[in-house]
Structures are given as structure tokens and as C-alpha cells.
PALUMMAR-191537 format. One record per residue (C-alpha): residue in three letters; x, y, z. Coordinates in Angstrom, 2 decimals, padded with zeros to 5 digits. Example, Ala and Ser with C-alpha at 12.3 -4.5 7.8 and 13.67 -1.06 7.14 Angstrom:
2
<rest->ALA, x->012.30, y->-004.50, z->007.80>
<rest->SER, x->013.67, y->-001.06, z->007.14>
//
This chain:
291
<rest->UNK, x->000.00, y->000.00, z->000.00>
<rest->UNK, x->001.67, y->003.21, z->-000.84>
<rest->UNK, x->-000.58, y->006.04, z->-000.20>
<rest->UNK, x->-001.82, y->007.27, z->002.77>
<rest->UNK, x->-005.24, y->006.70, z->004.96>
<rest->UNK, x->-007.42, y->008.56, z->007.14>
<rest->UNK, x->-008.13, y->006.55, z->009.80>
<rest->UNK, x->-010.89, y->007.24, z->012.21>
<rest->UNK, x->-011.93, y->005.77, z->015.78>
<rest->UNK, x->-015.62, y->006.94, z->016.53>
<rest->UNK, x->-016.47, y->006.22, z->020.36>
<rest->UNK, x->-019.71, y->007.15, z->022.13>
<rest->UNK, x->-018.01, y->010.49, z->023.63>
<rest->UNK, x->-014.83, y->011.12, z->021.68>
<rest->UNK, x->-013.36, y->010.37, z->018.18>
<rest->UNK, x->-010.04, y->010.27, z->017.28>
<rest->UNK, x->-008.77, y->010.63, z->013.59>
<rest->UNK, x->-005.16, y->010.43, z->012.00>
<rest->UNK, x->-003.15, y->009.32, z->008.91>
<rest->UNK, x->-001.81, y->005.89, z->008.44>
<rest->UNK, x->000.71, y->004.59, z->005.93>
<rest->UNK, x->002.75, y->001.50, z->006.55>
<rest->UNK, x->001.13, y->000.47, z->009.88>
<rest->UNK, x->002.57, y->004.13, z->011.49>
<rest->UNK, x->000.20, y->006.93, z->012.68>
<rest->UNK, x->000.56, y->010.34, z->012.69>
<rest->UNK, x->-001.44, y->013.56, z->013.26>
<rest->UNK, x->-003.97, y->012.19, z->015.09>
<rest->UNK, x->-006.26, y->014.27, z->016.56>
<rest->UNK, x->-009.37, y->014.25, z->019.31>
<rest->UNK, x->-012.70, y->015.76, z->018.92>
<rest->UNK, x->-015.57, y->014.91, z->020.98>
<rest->UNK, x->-018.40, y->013.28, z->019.27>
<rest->UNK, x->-022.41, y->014.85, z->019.47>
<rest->UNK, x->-024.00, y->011.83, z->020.40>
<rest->UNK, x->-027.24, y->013.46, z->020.82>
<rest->UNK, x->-027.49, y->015.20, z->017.45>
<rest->UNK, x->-029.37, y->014.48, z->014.66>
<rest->UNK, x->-028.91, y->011.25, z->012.15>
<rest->UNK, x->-027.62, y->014.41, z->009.70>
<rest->UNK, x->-026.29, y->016.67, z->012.24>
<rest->UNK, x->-023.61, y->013.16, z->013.53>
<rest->UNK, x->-023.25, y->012.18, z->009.43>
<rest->UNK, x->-022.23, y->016.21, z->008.69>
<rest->UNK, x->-019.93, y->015.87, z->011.74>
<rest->UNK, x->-018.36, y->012.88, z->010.08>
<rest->UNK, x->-017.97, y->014.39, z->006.99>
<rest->UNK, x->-016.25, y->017.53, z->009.07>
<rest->UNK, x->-014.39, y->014.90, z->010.10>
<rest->UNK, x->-012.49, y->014.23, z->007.30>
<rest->UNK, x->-012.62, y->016.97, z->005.95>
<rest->UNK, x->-010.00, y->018.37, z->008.37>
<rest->UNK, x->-007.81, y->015.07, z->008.19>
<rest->UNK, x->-007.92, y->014.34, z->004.67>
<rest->UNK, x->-004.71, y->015.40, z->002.51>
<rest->UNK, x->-003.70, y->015.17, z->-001.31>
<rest->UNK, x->-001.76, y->011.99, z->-000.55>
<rest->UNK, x->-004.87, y->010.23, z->001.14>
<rest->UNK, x->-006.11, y->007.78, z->-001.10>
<rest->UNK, x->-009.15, y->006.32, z->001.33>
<rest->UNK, x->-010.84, y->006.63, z->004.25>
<rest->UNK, x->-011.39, y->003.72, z->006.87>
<rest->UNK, x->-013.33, y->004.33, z->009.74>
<rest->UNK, x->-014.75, y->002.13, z->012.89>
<rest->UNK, x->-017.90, y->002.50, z->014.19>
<rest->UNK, x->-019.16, y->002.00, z->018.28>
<rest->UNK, x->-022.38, y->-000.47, z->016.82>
<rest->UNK, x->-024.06, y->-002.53, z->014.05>
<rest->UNK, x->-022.68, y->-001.84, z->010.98>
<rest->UNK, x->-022.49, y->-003.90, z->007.45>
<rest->UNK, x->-018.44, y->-003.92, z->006.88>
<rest->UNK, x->-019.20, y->-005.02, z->003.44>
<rest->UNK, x->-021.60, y->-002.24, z->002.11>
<rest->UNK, x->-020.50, y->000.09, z->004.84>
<rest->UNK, x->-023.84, y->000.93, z->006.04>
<rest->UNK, x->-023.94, y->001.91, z->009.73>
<rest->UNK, x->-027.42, y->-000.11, z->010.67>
<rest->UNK, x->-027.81, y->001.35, z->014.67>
<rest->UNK, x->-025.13, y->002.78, z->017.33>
<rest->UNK, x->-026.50, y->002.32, z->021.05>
<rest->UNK, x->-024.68, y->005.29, z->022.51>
<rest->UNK, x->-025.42, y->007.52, z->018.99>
<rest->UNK, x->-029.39, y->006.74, z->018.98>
<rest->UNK, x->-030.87, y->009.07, z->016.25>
<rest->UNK, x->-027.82, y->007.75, z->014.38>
<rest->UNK, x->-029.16, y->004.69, z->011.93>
<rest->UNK, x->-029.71, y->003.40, z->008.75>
<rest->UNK, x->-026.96, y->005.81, z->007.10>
<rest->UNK, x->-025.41, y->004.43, z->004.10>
<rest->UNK, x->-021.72, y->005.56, z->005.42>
<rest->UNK, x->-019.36, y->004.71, z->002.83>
<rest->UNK, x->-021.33, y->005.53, z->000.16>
<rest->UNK, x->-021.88, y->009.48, z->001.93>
<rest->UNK, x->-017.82, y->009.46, z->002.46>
<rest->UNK, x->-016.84, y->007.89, z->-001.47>
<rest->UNK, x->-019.09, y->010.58, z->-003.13>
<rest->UNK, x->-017.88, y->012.97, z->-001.15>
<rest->UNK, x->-014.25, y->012.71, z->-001.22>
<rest->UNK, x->-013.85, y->010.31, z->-004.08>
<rest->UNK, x->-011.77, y->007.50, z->-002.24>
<rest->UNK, x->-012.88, y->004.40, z->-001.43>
<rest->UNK, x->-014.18, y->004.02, z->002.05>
<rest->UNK, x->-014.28, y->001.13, z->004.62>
<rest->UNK, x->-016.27, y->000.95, z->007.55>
<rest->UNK, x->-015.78, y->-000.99, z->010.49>
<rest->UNK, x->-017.30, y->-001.93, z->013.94>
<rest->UNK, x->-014.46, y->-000.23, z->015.81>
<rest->UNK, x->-013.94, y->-002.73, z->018.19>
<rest->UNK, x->-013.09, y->-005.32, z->015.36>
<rest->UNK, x->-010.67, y->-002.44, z->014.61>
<rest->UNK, x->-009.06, y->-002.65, z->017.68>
<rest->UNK, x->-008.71, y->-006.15, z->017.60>
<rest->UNK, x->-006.96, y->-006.76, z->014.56>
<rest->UNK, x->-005.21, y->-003.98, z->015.06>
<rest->UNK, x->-003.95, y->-005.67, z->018.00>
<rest->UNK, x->-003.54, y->-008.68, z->015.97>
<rest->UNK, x->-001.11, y->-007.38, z->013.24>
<rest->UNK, x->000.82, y->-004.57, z->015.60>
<rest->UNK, x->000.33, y->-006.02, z->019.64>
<rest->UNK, x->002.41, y->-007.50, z->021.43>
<rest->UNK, x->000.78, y->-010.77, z->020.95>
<rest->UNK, x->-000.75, y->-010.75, z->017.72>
<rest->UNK, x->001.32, y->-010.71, z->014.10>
<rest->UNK, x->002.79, y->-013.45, z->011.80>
<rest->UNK, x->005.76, y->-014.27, z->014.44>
<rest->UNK, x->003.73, y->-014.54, z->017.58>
<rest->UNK, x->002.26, y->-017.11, z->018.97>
<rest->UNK, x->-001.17, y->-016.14, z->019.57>
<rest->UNK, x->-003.13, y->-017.06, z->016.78>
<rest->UNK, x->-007.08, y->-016.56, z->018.52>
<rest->UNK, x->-007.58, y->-013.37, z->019.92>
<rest->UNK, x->-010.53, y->-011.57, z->021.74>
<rest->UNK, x->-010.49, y->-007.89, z->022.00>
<rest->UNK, x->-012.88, y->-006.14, z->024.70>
<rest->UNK, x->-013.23, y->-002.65, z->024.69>
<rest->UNK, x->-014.31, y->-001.25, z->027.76>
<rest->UNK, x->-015.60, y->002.34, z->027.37>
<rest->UNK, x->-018.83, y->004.20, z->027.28>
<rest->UNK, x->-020.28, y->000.76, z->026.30>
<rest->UNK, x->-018.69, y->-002.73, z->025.94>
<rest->UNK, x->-018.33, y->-004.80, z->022.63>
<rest->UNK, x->-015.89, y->-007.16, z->021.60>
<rest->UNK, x->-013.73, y->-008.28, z->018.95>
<rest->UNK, x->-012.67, y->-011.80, z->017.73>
<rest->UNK, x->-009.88, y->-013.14, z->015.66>
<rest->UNK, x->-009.92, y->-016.95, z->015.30>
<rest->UNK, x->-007.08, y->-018.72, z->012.93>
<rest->UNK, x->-005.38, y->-015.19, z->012.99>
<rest->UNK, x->-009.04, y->-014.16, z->010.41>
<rest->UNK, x->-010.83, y->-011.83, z->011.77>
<rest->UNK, x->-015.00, y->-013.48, z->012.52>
<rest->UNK, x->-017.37, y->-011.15, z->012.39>
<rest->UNK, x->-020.29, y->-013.92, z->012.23>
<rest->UNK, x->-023.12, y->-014.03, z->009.90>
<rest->UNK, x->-024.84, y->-010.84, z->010.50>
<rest->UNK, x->-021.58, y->-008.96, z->012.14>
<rest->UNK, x->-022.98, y->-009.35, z->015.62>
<rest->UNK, x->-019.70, y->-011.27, z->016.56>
<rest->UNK, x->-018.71, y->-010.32, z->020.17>
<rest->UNK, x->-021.50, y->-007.51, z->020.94>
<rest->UNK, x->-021.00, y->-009.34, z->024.51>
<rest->UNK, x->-022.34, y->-005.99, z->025.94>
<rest->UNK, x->-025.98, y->-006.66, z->024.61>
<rest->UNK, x->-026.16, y->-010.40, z->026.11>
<rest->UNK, x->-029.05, y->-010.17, z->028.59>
<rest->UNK, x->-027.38, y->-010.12, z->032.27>
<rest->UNK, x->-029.24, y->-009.68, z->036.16>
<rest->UNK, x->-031.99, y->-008.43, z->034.42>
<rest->UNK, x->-030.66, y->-005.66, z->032.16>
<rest->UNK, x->-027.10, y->-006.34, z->029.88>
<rest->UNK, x->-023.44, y->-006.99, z->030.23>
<rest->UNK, x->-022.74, y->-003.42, z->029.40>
<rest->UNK, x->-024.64, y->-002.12, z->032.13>
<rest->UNK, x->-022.54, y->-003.59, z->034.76>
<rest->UNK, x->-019.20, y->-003.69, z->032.80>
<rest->UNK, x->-018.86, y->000.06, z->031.18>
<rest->UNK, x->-019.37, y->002.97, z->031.93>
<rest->UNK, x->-023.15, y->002.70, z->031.81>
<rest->UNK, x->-022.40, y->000.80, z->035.15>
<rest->UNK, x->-021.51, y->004.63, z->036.86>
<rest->UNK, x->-024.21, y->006.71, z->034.76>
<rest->UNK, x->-026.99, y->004.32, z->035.70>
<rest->UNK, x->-025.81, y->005.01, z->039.43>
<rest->UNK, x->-026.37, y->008.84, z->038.71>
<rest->UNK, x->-022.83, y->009.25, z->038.92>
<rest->UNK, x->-019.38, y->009.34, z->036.55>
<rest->UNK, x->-016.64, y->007.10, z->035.72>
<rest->UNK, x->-014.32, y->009.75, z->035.87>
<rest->UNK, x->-014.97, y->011.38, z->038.65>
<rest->UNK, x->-015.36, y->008.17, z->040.94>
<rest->UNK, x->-011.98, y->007.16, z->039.28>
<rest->UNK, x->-010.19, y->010.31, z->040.76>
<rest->UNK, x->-011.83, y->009.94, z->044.14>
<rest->UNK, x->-011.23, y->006.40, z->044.43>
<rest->UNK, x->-007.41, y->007.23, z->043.49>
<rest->UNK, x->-007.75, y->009.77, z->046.80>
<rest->UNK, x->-008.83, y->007.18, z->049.25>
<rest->UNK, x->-012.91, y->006.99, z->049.00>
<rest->UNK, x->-014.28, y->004.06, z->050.48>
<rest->UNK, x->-017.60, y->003.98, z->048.51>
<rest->UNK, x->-015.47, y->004.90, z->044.92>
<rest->UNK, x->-013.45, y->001.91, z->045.74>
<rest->UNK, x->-016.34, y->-000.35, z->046.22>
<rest->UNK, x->-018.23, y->000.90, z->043.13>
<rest->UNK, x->-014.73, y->-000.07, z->040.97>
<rest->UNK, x->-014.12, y->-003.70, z->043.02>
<rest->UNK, x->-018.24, y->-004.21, z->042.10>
<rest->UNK, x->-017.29, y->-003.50, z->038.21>
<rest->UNK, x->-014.76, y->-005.69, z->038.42>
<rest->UNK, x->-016.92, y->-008.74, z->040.24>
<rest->UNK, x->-018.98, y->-008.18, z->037.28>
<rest->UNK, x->-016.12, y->-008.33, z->034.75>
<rest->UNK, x->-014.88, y->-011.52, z->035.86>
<rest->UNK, x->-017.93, y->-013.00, z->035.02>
<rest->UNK, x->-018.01, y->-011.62, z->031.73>
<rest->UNK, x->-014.91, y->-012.56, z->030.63>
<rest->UNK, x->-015.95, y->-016.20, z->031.82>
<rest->UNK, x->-018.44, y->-016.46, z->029.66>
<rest->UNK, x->-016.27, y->-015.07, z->026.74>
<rest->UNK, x->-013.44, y->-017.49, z->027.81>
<rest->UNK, x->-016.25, y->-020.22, z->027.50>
<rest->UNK, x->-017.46, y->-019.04, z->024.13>
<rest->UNK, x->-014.30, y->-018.74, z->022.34>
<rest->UNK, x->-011.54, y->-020.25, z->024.31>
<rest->UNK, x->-008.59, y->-017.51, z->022.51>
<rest->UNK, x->-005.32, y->-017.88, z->023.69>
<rest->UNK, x->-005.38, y->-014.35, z->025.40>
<rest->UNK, x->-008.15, y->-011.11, z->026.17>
<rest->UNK, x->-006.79, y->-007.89, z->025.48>
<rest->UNK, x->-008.54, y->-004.99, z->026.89>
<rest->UNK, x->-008.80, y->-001.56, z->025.89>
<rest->UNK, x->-010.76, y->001.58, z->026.40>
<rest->UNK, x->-010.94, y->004.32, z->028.81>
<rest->UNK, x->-011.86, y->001.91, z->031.79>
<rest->UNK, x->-009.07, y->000.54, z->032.01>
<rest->UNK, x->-006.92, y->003.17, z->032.75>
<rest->UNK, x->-008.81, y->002.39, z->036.44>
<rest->UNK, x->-007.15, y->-001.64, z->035.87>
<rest->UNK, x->-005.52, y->-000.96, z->039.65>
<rest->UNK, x->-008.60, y->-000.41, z->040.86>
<rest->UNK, x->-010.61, y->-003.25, z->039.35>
<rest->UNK, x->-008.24, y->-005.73, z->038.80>
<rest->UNK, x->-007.91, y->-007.92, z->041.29>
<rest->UNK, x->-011.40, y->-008.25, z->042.08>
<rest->UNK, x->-011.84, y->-009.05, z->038.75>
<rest->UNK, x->-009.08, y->-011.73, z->038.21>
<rest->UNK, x->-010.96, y->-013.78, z->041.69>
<rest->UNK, x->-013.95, y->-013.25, z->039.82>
<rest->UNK, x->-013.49, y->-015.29, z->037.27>
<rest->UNK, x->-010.88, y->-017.67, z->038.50>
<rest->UNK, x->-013.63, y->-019.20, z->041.26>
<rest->UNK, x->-014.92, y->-020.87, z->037.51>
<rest->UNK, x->-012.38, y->-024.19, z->037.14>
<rest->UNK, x->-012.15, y->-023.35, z->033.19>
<rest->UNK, x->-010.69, y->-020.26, z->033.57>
<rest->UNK, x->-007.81, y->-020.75, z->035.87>
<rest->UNK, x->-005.57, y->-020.47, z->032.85>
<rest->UNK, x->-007.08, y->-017.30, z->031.09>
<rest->UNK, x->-004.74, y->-014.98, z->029.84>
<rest->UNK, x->-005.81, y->-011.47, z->029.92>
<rest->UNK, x->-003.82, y->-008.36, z->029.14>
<rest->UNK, x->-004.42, y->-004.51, z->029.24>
<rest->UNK, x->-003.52, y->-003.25, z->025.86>
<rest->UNK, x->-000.21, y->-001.50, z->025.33>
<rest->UNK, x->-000.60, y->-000.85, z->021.86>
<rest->UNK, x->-001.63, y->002.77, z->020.99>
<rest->UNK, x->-003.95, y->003.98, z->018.84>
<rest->UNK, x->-004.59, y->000.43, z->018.11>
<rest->UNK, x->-008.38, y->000.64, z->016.53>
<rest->UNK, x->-006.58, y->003.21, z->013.97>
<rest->UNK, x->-004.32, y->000.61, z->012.92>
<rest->UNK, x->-006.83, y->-002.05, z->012.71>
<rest->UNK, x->-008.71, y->000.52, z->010.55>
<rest->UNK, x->-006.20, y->000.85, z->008.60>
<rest->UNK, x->-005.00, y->-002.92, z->008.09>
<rest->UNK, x->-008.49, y->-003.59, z->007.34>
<rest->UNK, x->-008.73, y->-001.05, z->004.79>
<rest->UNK, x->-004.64, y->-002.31, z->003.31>
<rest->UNK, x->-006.66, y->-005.86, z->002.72>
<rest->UNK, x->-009.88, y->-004.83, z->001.58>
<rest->UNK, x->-008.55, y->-002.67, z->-001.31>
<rest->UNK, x->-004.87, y->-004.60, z->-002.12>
<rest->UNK, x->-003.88, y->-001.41, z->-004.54>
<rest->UNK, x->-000.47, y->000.04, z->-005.46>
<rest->UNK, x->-001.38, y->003.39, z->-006.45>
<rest->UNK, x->-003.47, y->006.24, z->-004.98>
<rest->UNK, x->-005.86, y->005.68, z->-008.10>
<rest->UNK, x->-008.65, y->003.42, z->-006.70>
<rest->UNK, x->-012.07, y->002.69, z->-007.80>
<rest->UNK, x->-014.53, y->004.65, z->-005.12>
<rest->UNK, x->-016.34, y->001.01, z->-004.81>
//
């Protein structure tokens, strides 16, 4: 691939965008995300978008998405933490636009192949050829890479963990942070005043990470990879959860041996962006087909 991409990570509060070339990114930028706008006010702020990242040397855009989206047409079907945002035929709003080809991506199957081809564990060397990827941010989703292929499953509902019915609401509630808004209160702040000592901050993050454990059982039981990483904005509060979290799921006998990691990889949904993008459209020139 010679040309360059803009690569962008959408999240429910926040999106980051740069340029990738070779598996390197640069410029990247943050810009927080207007979850409760309009389905055309969020697709104009996309647009924006790239609009400010794009260059003459950009020959496509690839771009992961925080729900239910069609990787192959590039249609973004519903986003949870986005509601009026659904139905929008992405790619083909981005290729007319710009006139580059587009690829759109859930962006936690981003992250996890990004971790696959540029993590510590992942690439052609490395041992680890199965790979789950759990984002832990204003929701919860998951990626999977089995046989070093990313699975996406028949519909692309692969690893949307967060939506799996769980003590009478969902995973997400109890394992994001939806698990501090839904207590009228916020991950951030209970992170900094659990850092100074609070008693009740520390119990809300040593309940997330009860909660965790068992979710990352029943992942360990559906897919069995050879190691979880995590990533997201949660985790920067792993000290704090941890532990709890590990006893959690190690009282289950078939997960004594689960391997989970924190990701040290960064920007690593960019870079699964953009190695998605690098296979999708296997070009040697910055004239492609907006297809």
C-alpha cells in the first residue's frame, strides 16, 4: 500500500482521527463526538471529520464505528450510545464525497486486529493465533480473531457481549461505563476519588470488576482464545478493578488459565482501521475505484 489513509476511531463520547501509511500513525487528533445530534447533524460531523484530516496523498478513508454496521456495504445499521444515528449508508456518503474508497468498520473489530497485526501478541511471528479484544468504554463490545481471520459472524454481531441479557438488564450495564451513569454518577470522577482514598469509589470499581470476571468467563467459554486484550478508557482504572476481577473469574475451574492483558498498543483501533482497509482494497497506487 503506498498512499496514505485517514483513519478514524468513533467512540460514544470522543473520536479520534489520524493518517496511516505503513502500519505508522501520525497527526492524530481528538474531537468529541455529538451523540445526541441528529442522524444528519452526527453524518455532517463525520464528513467535518475528514474533511479536516484528509490530505492530497490520502487515497481512502477507513473508519470504525461504536455499533451494528455492514463492513461489506459500509452501512452503519444502529449505534447504542449515537441513537438518532441509523440506517446511514456511510461509505457511500464518504466515497461521493471525497472520491476514495471508504471502509467501515465496527471499531472494536478495529481494535482487535489492530492488535492482531501490531500487539504484542498478535502478528505473523507470535504465537497467539485466537484473539478476543474487549473494549471497555462508554459501552462494551468485543472483537474476535480466530485462525489469525478476523469473525465477524453471519450478521456482524460477533462479540457484541455488551448486549447479552445479564441480572436483568445487559453486560454493558454492569461492565462500562453505563455501570456509573446508571448510578447517577461518573466514571471519571469516581476514578479520581477512588485514586484519593474513597471508600464507597473503591467499592463501586471492586463491584465492576466482580462483574467483569464473570463476563470474561463467559467469553473465555465461548471462544476459548489464547489471550483477552482490553482496551478503552476503563481501564486506565485496571488498579482499581483488577484484582477483584481476576478472583472473579478464576472461582470458575475453566478459567484458571485465562490470559488477559491490558492493551499496550496505541492507537490500536486506527491501525486495525487501517490494516483492514490495506486488505480490503490490495492497490499500489493512490488511483482506486470509489467502490
Amino acid at each position: 500500500m503506498s498512499g496514505m489513509v485517514v483513519c478514524i476511531d468513533l467512540g460514544g463520547t470522543k473520536a479520534l482521527c489520524g493518517i496511516a501509511k505503513q502500519g505508522h500513525i501520525a497527526s492524530v487528533k481528538r474531537y468529541p463526538v455529538p451523540a445526541s445530534g441528529s442522524k444528519q447533524a452526527v453524518t455532517d460531523y463525520i464528513i467535518e471529520l475528514v474533511r479536516k484530516t484528509i490530505t492530497e496523498e490520502c487515497v481512502g478513508v477507513a473508519i470504525g464505528i461504536p455499533g451494528v454496521v455492514n463492513s461489506a456495504t459500509g452501512e452503519v445499521f444502529e449505534v447504542t450510545n449515537i441513537p438518532a444515528w441509523r440506517d446511514v449508508p456511510l461509505s457511500q456518503v464518504l466515497c461521493e464525497r471525497f472520491n476514495v474508497p471508504v471502509l467501515v468498520h465496527n471499531d472494536v473489530n478495529c481494535f482487535t486486529y489492530g492488535e492482531y497485526r501490531y500487539g504484542e501478541h498478535g502478528g505473523k511471528l507470535a504465537p497467539c493465533k485466537n484473539i478476543l479484544g474487549v473494549c471497555l468504554g462508554t459501552g462494551l463490545g468485543a472483537g474476535v480473531v480466530i485462525d489469525r481471520q478476523l469473525y465477524t459472524g453471519r450478521y456482524g454481531l460477533a462479540g457484541e457481549f455488551g448486549s447479552a441479557p445479564y441480572l436483568g438488564k445487559t453486560i454493558e450495564d454492569y461492565c462500562s461505563g453505563q455501570f456509573f451513569k446508571q448510578r447517577g454518577t461518573d466514571g471519571e470522577l469516581e476514578y479520581l476519588s477512588a485514586k484519593a482514598g474513597n471508600v464507597q469509589s473503591l467499592k463501586l470499581f471492586e463491584q465492576l470488576g466482580t462483574h467483569l470476571g464473570i463476563a470474561f468467563a463467559h467469553m473465555q467459554l465461548a471462544y476459548d482464545p489464547d489471550v483477552i486484550v482490553m482496551g478503552g478508557s476503563v481501564t486506565q482504572a485496571f488498579d482499581l478493578f483488577g484484582e477483584r476481577m481476576f478472583a472473579s473469574f478464576t472461582q470458575y475451574e475453566q478459567c484458571k488459565q485465562l490470559n488477559i492483558r491490558v492493551s499496550q498498543l496505541p492507537h490500536a483501533a486506527l491501525l486495525g482501521a487501517f490494516a483492514l482497509f490495506e486488505q480490503k482494497y490490495k492497490v499500489t497506487s493512490p488511483e482506486l475505484d470509489c467502490t
